[in-house]
Structures are given as structure tokens and as C-alpha cells.
N, C-alpha and C positions, 0 to 999 in steps of 0.2 A: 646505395639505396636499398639492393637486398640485403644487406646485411642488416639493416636500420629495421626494414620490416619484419624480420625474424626478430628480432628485438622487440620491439612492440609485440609481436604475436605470445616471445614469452610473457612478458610482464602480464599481460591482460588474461592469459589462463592460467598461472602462475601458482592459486590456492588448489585447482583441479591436479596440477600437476605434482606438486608436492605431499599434499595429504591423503591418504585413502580413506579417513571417517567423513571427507568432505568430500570427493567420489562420490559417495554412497548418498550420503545428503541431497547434493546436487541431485543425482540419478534420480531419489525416488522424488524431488520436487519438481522434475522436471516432467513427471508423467500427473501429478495429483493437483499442479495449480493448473493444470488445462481444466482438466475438472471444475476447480472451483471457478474458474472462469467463465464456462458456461454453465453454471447452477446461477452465479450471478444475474446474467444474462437471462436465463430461464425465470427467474423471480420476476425481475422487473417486468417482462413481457405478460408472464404470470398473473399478476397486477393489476397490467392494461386490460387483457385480453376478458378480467373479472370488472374492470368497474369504467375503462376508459376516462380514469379524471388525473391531470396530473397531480394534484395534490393527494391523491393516493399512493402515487406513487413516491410524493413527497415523503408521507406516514411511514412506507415501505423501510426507506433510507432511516428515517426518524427509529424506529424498533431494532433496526440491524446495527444501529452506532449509540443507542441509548446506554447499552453494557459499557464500552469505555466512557461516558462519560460519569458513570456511577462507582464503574470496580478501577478504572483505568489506572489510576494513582496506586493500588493496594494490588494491582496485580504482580508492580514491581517491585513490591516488598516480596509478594511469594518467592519470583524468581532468583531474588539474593539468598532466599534461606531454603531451598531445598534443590535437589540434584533438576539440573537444566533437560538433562538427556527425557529424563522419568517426567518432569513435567509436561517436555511436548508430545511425550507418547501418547500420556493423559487425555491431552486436547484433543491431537489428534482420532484418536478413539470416537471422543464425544462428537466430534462433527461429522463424522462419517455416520453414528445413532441416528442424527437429525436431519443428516441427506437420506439414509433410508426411509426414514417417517416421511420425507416429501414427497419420495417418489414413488410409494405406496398411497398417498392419498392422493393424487393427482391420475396416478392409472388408475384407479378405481373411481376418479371421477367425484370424491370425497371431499376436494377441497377448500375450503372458505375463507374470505377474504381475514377473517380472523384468526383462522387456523393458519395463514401462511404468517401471518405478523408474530403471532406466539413465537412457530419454529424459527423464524428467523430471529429473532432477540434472543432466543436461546443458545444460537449457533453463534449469537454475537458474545455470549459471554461465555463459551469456549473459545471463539479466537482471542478476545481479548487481555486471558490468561497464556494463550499460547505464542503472542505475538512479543514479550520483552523474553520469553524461553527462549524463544528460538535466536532472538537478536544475541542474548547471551551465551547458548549454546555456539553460536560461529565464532564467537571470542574463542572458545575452548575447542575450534576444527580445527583453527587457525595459525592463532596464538597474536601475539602483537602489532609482530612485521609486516603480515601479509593481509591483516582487520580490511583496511581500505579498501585491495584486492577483491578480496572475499563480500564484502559490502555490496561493491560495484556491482561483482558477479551476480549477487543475490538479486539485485535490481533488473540485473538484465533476463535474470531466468523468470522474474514475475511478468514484467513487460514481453517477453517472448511468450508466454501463456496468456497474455493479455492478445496478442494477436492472433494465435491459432483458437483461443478459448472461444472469445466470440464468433470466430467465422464459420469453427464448426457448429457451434449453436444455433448460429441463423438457421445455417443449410437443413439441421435435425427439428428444430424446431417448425419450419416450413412444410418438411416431410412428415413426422411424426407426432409432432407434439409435443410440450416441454415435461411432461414425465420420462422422459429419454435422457433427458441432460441429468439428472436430480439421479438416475440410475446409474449415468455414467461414472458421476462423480463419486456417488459409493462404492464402487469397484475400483477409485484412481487412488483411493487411501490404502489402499493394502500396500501399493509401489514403495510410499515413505514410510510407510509404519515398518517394511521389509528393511530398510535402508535404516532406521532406527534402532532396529534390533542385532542386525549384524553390527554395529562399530566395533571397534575394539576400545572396549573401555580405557584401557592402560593409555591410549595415546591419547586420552582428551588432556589437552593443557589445565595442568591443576590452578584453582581462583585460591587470590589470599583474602579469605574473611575471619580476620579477627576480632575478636572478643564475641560474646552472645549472642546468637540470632537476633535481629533488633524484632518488637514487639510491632503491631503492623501500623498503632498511630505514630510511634518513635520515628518507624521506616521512612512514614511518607514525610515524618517533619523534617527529618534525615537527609530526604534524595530535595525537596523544597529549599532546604537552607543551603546547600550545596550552588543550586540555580542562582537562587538569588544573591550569592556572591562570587558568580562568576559573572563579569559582562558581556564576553563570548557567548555562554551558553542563554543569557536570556536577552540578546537579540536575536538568536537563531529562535528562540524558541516563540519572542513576539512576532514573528516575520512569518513563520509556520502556521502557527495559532490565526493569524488573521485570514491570510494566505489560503489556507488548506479551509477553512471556517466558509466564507464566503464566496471563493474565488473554484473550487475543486470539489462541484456537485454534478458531475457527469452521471451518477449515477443515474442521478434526477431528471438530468437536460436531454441526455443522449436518446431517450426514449422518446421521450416527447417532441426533439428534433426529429426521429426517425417518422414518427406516427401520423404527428400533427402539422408540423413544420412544412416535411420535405415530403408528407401524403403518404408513406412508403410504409413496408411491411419489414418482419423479422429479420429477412437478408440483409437490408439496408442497415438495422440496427448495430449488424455482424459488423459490417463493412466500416461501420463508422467507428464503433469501439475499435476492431484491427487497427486501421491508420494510427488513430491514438497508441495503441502498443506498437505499434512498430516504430512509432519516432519515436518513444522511451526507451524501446531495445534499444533503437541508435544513440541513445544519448546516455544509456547504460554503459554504453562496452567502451563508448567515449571514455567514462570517468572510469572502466577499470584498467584501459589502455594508460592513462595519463599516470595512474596511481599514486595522485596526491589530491587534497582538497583544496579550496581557499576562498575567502570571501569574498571577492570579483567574479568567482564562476559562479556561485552563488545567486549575486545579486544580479549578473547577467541573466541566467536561467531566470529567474523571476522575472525578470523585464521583458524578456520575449514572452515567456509563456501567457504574459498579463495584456500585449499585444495583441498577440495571435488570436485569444480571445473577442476582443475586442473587430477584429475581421472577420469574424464568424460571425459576430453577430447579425448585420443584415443578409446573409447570405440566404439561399432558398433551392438551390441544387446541390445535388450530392458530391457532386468529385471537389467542387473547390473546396466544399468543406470538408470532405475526408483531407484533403492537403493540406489545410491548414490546423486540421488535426493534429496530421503526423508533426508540425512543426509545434506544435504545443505540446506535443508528447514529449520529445526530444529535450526540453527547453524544463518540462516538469522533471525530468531525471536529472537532468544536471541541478537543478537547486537543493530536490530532496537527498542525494547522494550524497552531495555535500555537508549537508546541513546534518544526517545522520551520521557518516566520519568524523565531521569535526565536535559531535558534543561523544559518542561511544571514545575516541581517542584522549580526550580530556578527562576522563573518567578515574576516579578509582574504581580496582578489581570490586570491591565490597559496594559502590555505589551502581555500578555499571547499568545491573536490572532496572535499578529507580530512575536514573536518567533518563533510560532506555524507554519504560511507561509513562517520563512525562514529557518525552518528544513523542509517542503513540497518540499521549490523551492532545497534546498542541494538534496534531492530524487529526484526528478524529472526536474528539473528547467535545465538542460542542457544535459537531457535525450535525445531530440531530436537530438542530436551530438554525444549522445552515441548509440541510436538507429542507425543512418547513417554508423557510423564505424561499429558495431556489423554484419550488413546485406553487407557492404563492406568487413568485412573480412570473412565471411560467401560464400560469391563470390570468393574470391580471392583461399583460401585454407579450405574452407568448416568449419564446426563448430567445430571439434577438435581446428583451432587455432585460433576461435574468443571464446572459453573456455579457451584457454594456456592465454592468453593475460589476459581476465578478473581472471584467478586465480593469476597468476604473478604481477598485482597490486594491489591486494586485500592483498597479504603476505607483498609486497611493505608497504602498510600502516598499516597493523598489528606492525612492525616490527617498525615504525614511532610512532606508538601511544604507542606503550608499551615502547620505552624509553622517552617521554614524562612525563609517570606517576611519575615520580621521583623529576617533577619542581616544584618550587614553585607558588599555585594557582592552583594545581591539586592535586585532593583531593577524597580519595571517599567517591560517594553519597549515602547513603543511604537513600530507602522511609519507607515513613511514611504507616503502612498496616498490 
């Protein structure tokens, strides 16, 4: 049995342990998404605390994911044709601009419910160029073997910042105010930008891209036609697409569960986003423990997460629904892990960025329409039945993907790890 768990323990730290450009990544991601965890957190409260409506807070969501669903496709042409490393310096740079402009106008008491919708859309098309960079720079921490590894890890080190991120935001935003978090977070980017600048260049795993930069309508016709003849990659990617569209607007709910639902204040909010990250941590280190994927964890993960939901819905105190949080957390790692290994691992080197941006835009790329409705049925009949609804399509497409696996051209994936 010890020796089994030392076994497990390797496997599951395995990219930490072998690379030191992935060290260094790791380290400074591990101090800069706390940060943006509570900038997040800060926003939405932000929001409230200006207009008390949820469908503002809907809007909120709507300006912050408007960018992928505009550049989202063409971001992943960038990331094929220019150096990975230089591009998420880029980004990075630029969101840390736009956490200082927050937290300058916020202490100074400056700022407007429009003024925070601009920075945020702005901030959203910085991440959104920076999000297939960085998927494709871990290709090049990594290399092949260890992708899945390394995936997993990535997952777990967001979801771990997903639980300290918001609980320290409650507690400072309680104290101080949310121009505290918006400051924190500009000072947590110097961590990865330090960590981006140190690599050693020589050891990034070299990409084969041949023949000419593709031209960015080429690209996106490019990473499109790709999908649409693979059947792997476009059930994952319908499953995501609906999934992720209607079913994964906490950003939306969590607030307004905290506020309106459960009467409670910005602690509550902390407390209730934690649970949710800490079942994802647990359902992270799962899938880097296991180091494979396949479409039964998959479609499992979606079937609890789209449950779990659904038990939330009538609930009205706090602990059962932080509990069933965390088991929706857990249950969201495992599908999206999945679903990410197995379309990155199918991939050519030359394709990798565009697939990479059209499982981004699948999560997020029509978010802003999911964000709208989530805060519109939030309005309507409160978050019990903008929970019925996202659990009810979520079983919808469990139910769609599991008779699916039976076709020909669906296959499971197993990674390399």
C-alpha cells in the first residue's frame, strides 16, 4: 500500500518534478491566480454593492466574456504564429494595466457602474489572447508525455486559487473594501511575469510548424475544418458548448445566492465560491493522479455536476449548499480535464493554439448569452430556477453524450502520463 502511494504521489507531481521552466510557471501562477480570484470576487460584489440588480450583475459577466466570443477563434491563430512565451508576457502585462486602473478608481472612490464594464471587457480581451498562449506554452514546459500531467496540475493550481482567492476576498472586502483586492492583484502579476522571464529558453520543447504562418481567416478555417472532421473533438466540443453556455454561470448565481437567496454578506460569497474550488482542487489532483483521460470520466463528471446542481436549487442555508458545491466542483474538474486532454492530445503541433481557442470560445464564447439569461432567470424566480434549468441541461447532454460513445469514431482516449 506504501509503495502504491508513493507511486501515485509520483505520477501526480510528476511535470513539477521533472521541468524547471514548469517550476517557475507553476510558482508564479500559484501566487498571481489568487489574485485574480479575488479581483473576480471584488467585481461582482462591486456590482452589487453599485446597483443591487442581478441582471447587472448579469451585464457584468456579459462585458467580461463578450471578448471570446468576438476574438476567441482568431486568438488561436495568434498563438500558432508567434512565440507562446512573448505572447503571455504580453497579456500578462496588460491585465495587470487594467487591475491597476481598478484599483485607482475604486480608492479614490471614482468608480462607475460603466466605468467598471469598459475595464472589464478590456481585461477580457487580454485574457482572451492570453488563454490558448498559455495552454500552448505548457505543451512546450512539458512536452508530450507529461501534457495530461501538466493539464491536470494547471487545473488544480486554478481551483486551489479558486478557494484561498475568494475567502480572502470576503474577509478583505468585509474589512476594507474591495479596492484592496483590485490592489492585491496588481502586485500578484509581478510573481508570473518574474517566473516568465527567468525560463531558460533552450529547454522549451521546440513546435513543428510548417509551411507559412497561416493568414488569420485561413487559420480559423484551418483549426474549423480540423473539428469538423474529427467526431471526438466535436462531441467534446458540443457537450462544452452547451454545458459551459447554460449550465456554468456562477459567476452570475453565486452572488446573488449569497445576497438575495441566503440574505448574507461578502463572507458568505467567499465561503461559497471556496467550497466550489476546493471540490475542483479535489477533482483536479484526481485527474493528475490517474494521468489518463476517457470519455466515461467525462460523461460521469457532467452527470454529477448537472445533479448537484439541481440539489442546490431549492436549498436556502449556507453549509448544505457550500456542500454541495464542493461536490459540483469536484464533478466540474473531472469533465473539463478531460475534455481539455483529450482534444490538446489529438492535436497537431501546428493546430494545437486553434483547437485550443475553440474549446476556449466552446466555455466561454457564448457565455455572455448565458450570463444574460442566468441573471434574467435570477430576476424572474430567483436562483433556485436559474440552478433547475442549468442542472436540467446539463443531464440533457450527459444523457446525449453517453449514447453517443457507442458510434463509430468514438473511442476512448487514453493519455500518455
Amino acid at each position: 500500500m506504501t509503495r502504491m502511494l508513493l507511486a501515485l504521489n509520483a505520477r501526480t507531481f510528476a511535470s513539477l518534478r521533472n521541468h524547471h521552466n514548469y517550476r517557475l510557471w507553476f510558482s508564479g501562477q500559484l501566487v498571481s491566480l489568487v489574485g485574480s480570484w479575488m479581483q473576480n470576487i471584488a467585481l461582482a460584489w462591486l456590482v452589487v454593492e453599485l446597483t443591487s440588480s442581478p441582471l447587472a450583475v448579469g451585464a457584468l459577466a456579459f462585458f467580461r466574456f463578450a471578448p471570446f466570443t468576438a476574438f476567441g477563434l482568431f486568438a488561436g491563430v495568434v498563438a500558432d504564429r508567434i512565440n507562446n512565451r512573448k505572447l503571455v508576457i504580453s497579456t500578462q502585462v496588460a491585465q495587470m494595466v487594467v487591475s491597476a486602473v481598478l484599483a485607482t478608481l475604486v480608492l479614490t472612490d471614482s468608480a462607475t457602474l460603466w466605468l467598471v464594464y469598459v475595464l472589464a471587457a478590456l481585461s477580457g480581451v487580454a485574457i482572451v489572447f492570453d488563454a490558448p498562449g498559455r495552454h500552448a506554452l505548457t505543451f512546450q514546459l512539458v512536452g508530450r508525455d507529461e501534457l495530461p500531467n501538466a493539464v491536470a496540475l494547471n487545473t488544480s493550481l486554478f481551483n486551489a486559487s479558486r478557494v484561498v482567492g475568494p475567502a480572502v476576498a470576503g474577509v478583505l472586502i468585509a474589512a476594507f473594501g474591495v479596492g484592496v483586492c483590485f490592489a492585491v492583484n496588481t502586485v500578484s502579476f509581478l510573481a508570473v511575469l518574474t517566473g516568465l522571464l527567468l525560463m531558460r529558453t533552450e529547454e522549451l520543447v521546440p513546435l513543428t510548424r510548417e509551411g507559412e504562418p497561416p493568414t488569420m481567416m485561413r487559420g480559423v478555417r484551418e483549426g474549423l475544418a480540423y473539428v469538423r472532421h474529427s467526431p471526438q473533438a466535436r462531441l467534446v466540443l458540443t457537450l462544452v458548448t452547451v454545458v459551459s453556455t447554460l449550465g456554468f454561470n456562477f459567476h452570475v448565481i453565486l452572488p446573488i445566492l449569497a445576497a438575495e437567496t441566503l440574505q448574507a454578506g461578502p463572507e458568505v460569497f467567499g465561503i461559497l465560491s471556496a467550497a466550489f474550488g476546493a471540490g475542483a482542487l479535489g477533482g483536479a489532483l484526481l485527474s493528475a493522479a490517474l494521468g489518463r483521460a476517457s470519455w466515461k470520466a467525462l460523461v460521469a463528471g457532467t452527470g454529477g455536476f448537472s445533479v448537484a446542481m439541481l440539489a442546490i436549487a431549492p436549498l436556502e442555508s449556507v453549509w448544505p449548499a457550500a456542500v454541495l458545491l464542493f461536490v459540483t466542483g469536484g464533478c466540474f474538474s473531472l469533465w473539463t480535464s478531460n475534455a481539455n486532454s483529450i482534444l490538446q492530445l489529438g492535436s497537431p503541433d501546428r493546430l494545437r493554439g486553434r483547437v485550443v481557442s475553440i474549446y476556449l470560445w466552446a466555455f466561454v464564447g457564448l457565455a455572455p448569452i448565458g450570463s444574460l439569461l442566468a441573471g434574467w432567470l435570477c430576476e424572474v424566480g430567483g436562483t433556485p430556477l436559474s440552478f433547475a434549468v442549468a442542472g436540467t441541461t446539463g443531464l440533457v447532454m450527459t444523457f446525449v453524450a453517453a449514447h453517443q460513445l457507442g458510434r463509430p469514431g468514438i473511442r476512448t482516449a487514453r493519455l500518455a502520463g
